[in-house]
N, C-alpha and C positions, 0 to 999 in steps of 0.2 A: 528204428521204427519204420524207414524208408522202406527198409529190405520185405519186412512184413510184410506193408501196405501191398506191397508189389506181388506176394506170396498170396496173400487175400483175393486179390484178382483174378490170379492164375486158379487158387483152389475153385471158384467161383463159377468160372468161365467151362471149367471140366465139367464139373458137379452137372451144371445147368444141359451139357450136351445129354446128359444118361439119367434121364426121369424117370422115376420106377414108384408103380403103384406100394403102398402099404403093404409089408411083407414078404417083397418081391425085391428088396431094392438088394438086390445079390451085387451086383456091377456097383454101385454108392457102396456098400460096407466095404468092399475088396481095395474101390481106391481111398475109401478113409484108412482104412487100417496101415496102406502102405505109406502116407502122407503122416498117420500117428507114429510110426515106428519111423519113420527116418528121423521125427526129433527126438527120439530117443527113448517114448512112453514104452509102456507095457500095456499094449489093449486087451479088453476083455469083451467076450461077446457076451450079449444078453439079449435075450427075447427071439431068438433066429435071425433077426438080421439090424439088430440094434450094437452095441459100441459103449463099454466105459472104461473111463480111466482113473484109477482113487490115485491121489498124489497124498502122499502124510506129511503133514506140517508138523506131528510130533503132538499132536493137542489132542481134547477128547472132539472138540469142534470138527465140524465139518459141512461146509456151505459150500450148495451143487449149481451147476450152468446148466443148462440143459439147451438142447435144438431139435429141432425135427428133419428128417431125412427122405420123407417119401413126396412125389411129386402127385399131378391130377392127369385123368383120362382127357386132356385138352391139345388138339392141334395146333401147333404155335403158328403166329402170323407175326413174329417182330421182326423178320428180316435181319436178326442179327447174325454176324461171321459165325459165334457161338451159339447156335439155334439148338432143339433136340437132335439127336439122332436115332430119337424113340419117335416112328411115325404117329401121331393119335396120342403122344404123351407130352407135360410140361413140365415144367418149374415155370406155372402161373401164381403162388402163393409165396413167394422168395426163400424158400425151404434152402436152395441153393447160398443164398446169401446168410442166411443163417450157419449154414453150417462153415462157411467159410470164413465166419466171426467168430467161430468159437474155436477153429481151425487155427486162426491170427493169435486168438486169448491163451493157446495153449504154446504156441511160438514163444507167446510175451512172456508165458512164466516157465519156461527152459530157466533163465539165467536171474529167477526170483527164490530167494530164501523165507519159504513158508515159514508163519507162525501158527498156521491155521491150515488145516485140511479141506483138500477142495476135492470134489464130485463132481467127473465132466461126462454128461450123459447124451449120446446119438443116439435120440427114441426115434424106433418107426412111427409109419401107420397113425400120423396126427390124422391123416384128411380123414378116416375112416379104418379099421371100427375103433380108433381110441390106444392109441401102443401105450400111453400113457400108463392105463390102467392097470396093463400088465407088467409096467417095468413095477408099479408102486405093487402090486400082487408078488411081486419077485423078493420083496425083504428086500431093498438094496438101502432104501432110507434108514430102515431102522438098523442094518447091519454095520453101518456106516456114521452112524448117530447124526442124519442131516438136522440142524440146525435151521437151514431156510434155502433156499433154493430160486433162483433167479430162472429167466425166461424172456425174449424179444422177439419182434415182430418188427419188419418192412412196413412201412405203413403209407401208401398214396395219398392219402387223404389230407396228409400234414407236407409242409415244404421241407427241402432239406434243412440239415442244420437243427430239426426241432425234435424233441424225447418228449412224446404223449404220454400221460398215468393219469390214474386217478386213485386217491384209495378208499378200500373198501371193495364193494360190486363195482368191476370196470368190463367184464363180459357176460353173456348170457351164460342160462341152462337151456340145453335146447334137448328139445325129444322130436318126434316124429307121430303123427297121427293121422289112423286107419279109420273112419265111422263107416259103417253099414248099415243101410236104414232099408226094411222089410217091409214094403205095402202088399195091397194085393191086385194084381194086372185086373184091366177091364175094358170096354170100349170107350173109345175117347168121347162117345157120346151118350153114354148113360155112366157117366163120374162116380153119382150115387153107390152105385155096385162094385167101384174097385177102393181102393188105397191108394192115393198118389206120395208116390216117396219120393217125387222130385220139388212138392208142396212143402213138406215136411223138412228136408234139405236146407229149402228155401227159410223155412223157422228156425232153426237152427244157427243160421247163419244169423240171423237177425242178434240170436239170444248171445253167441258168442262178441258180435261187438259191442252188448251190453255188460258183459262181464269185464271186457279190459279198459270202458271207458264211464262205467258207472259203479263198480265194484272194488276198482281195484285203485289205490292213491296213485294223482296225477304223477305226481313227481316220483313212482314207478314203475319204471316202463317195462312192459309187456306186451306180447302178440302172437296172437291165435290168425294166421293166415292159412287157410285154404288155397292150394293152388290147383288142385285140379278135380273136378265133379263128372265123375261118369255115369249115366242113368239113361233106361227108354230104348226101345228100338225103333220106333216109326212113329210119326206124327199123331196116328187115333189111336193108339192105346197108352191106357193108364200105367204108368211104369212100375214095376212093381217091386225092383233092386236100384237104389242109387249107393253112390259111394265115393265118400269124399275123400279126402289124401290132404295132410297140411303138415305144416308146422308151428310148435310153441315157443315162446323165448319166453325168459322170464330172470331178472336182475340175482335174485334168489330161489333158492330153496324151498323157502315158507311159502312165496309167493307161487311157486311154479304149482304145488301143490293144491293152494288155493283155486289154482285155477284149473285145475283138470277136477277139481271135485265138484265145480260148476258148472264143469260141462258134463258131467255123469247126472247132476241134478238135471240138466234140461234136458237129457235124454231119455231119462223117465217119467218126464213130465210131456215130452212127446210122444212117448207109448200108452200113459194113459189117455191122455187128448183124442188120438187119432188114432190107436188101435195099430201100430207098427210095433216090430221087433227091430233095435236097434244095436249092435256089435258096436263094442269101441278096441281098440288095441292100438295101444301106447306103447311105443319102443322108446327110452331115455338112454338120450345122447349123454353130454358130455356135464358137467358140474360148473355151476362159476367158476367165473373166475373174481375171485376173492384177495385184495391188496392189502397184505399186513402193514399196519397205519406206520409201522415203527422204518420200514425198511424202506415206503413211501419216503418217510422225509430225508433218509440217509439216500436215497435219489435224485430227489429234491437240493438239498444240497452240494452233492456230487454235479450235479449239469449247472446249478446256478455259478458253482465256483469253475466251471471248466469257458473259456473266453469263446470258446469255436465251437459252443454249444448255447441251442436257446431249451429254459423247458416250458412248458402249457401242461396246463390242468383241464383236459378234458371232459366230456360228459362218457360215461359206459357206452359204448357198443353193444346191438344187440348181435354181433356175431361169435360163434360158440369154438372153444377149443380147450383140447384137452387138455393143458396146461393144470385146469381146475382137481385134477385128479390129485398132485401133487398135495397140491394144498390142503387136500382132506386130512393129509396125513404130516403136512409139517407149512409154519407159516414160509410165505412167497410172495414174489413181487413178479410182476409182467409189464413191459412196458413196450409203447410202441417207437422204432424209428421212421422220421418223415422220408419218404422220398420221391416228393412230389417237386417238378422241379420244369415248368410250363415249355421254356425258354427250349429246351432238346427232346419236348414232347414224350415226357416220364410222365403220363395224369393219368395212364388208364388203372382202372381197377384191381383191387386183389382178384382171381380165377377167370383171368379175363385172358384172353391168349396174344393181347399184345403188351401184356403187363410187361413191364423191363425199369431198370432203375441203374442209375449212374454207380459203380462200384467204391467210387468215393467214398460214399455215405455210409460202409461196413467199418470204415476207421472212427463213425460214430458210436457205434455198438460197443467195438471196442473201446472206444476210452471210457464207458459210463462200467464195464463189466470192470477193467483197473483201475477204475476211481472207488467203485462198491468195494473193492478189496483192497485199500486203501481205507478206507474211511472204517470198513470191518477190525481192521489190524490184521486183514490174514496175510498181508505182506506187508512192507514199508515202501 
């Protein structure tokens, strides 16, 4: 296991120097592929610059790993030996550290005699637009007959030592929203005569924090943020194009849907009102992420019986990933590892460019991925 841990770092430490946007990650697949093949795998490409590997345990079973591969458009500031050496690019999201656990997971089952068929899948393209969705577009689950399929995340937020879940809604859905509100330009001193679409804006706004805090159950969490408002050219005239730009989260489905039909209601209700034309356009990101209850407590178990592990039952996050793609199409578990860790100044945030984390804490990913296959029967 020594030999691993020590392998894990090394994967980890390369990974992180060659950050490569979704789709791009050309230099990431070339050195997986030669790190999969000297243990001995047969890799297979999927999706352009994705990665899997089917091992047959002889069963119709087949329960998948998956990691994400692509890094963010972020200038690193960690001053580590192993920095990028993609100027303007990161491993701020621990994509790195991910794939170097599943990198260790596939070391661990060289010298394991399957009972059970396992799926180890390098998706591109988490950060954007979603590789997810194309590996599950690819037939690979059902070719495969997955069974359930696993998923982790780095997670600062938590101390080392801890495995965050919850089951059930543990991430958001998130989409992306465009409003265009039409008045009609005028002097900023006779009102009367024009349309103010930056009035209207301003109603709008109002109506949306009525919808996620008077509409929608407390213990629901939702959010309709606006982050940027552009409207107006100069101080006296009445402006006659505004235009908001936000984002939705939302625990579910049902819910997420609730609430954009809410805001189409108040958007017609400010055209009749105030005599504006108002554009909406909704791009939907990515799907919950959804925690099959059954593979929750075989986690649960797995970390409570493991001594150099703590687990916590968190509260959902409203932050979004494509993980939830999976689970449309077969049940899944996602959980987070802590690697918050004050004392050598590990606390900054996920997409933060001096995000960094102690590589210790990948030997916790793995023992919870060979305790779940353990606890599955897909080995002993």
């Amino acid at each position: 296991m020594e030999k691993i841990l020590d392998n894990m770092k090394k994967y980890r430490r390369k990974l992180h120097e060659i950050p490569e946007l979704g789709y791009m990650e050309k230099k990431t697949q070339a050195y997986l592929l030669e790190e999969i093949k000297k243990m001995g795998y047969e890799p297979k490409i999927i999706c352009e610059t994705g990665i899997y590997v089917y091992l047959d345990g002889g069963s119709e079973e087949t329960y998948g790993f998956r990691t994400d591969i692509d890094g963010l458009p972020i200038l690193e500031e960690t001053g580590a030996t192993y920095s990028s050496k993609h100027k303007g690019f990161m491993h701020a999201c621990g994509h790195d550290g991910h794939m170097a656990t599943l990198l260790g997971f596939m070391d661990y089952l060289k010298d394991k005699k399957l009972k059970k068929n396992i799926l180890l899948i390098f998706q591109p393209a988490e950060e954007g637009p979603g590789g997810a969705k194309n590996i599950v577009k690819s037939g690979i689950l059902e070719k495969y007959n997955v069974k359930g399929i696993f998923g982790l995340h780095l997670f600062p937020k938590l101390e080392e030592g801890i495995i965050g879940c919850k089951a059930g809604g543990f991430m958001a859905k998130a989409a992306e929203i465009n409003i265009v509100i039409k008045g009609k330009s005028g002097h900023g001193g006779q009102p009367h005569l024009g349309i103010d679409s930056i009035q209207v804006a301003g109603k709008m706004l109002e109506g949306f924090n009525l919808i996620t805090s008077k509409f929608v159950a407390p213990f629901d969490p939702t959010i309709i943020a606006i982050g940027k408002i552009d409207g107006g050219t100069i101080r006296n005239i009445i402006p006659e194009m505004t235009r908001m730009e936000g984002t939705i989260r939302a625990s579910s489905t049902e819910t997420f849907n609730f609430i954009t039909s809410k805001i189409r209601d108040i958007a017609r209700g400010m055209e009749l009102s105030y005599g504006v034309e108002i554009e909406i356009e909704l791009a939907e990101g990515y799907p919950p992420v959804i925690n099959d209850k059954k593979y929750y407590s075989v986690l649960e178990d797995v970390v409570r019986g493991d001594e150099k592990l703590k687990f916590e039952e968190i509260d959902p996050e409203m932050l979004a990933e494509d993980f939830g793609f999976y689970q449309e199409i077969t049940r899944g578990l996602f959980f987070f590892v802590g690697t918050k860790n004050e004392k050598l100044g590990y606390v900054e945030s996920l997409h933060n460019s001096k995000f960094n984390f102690d590589e210790k804490v990948l030997e916790n990913g793995l023992r919870v991925y060979t305790g779940i296959c353990k606890k599955l029967g897909i080995f002993e």
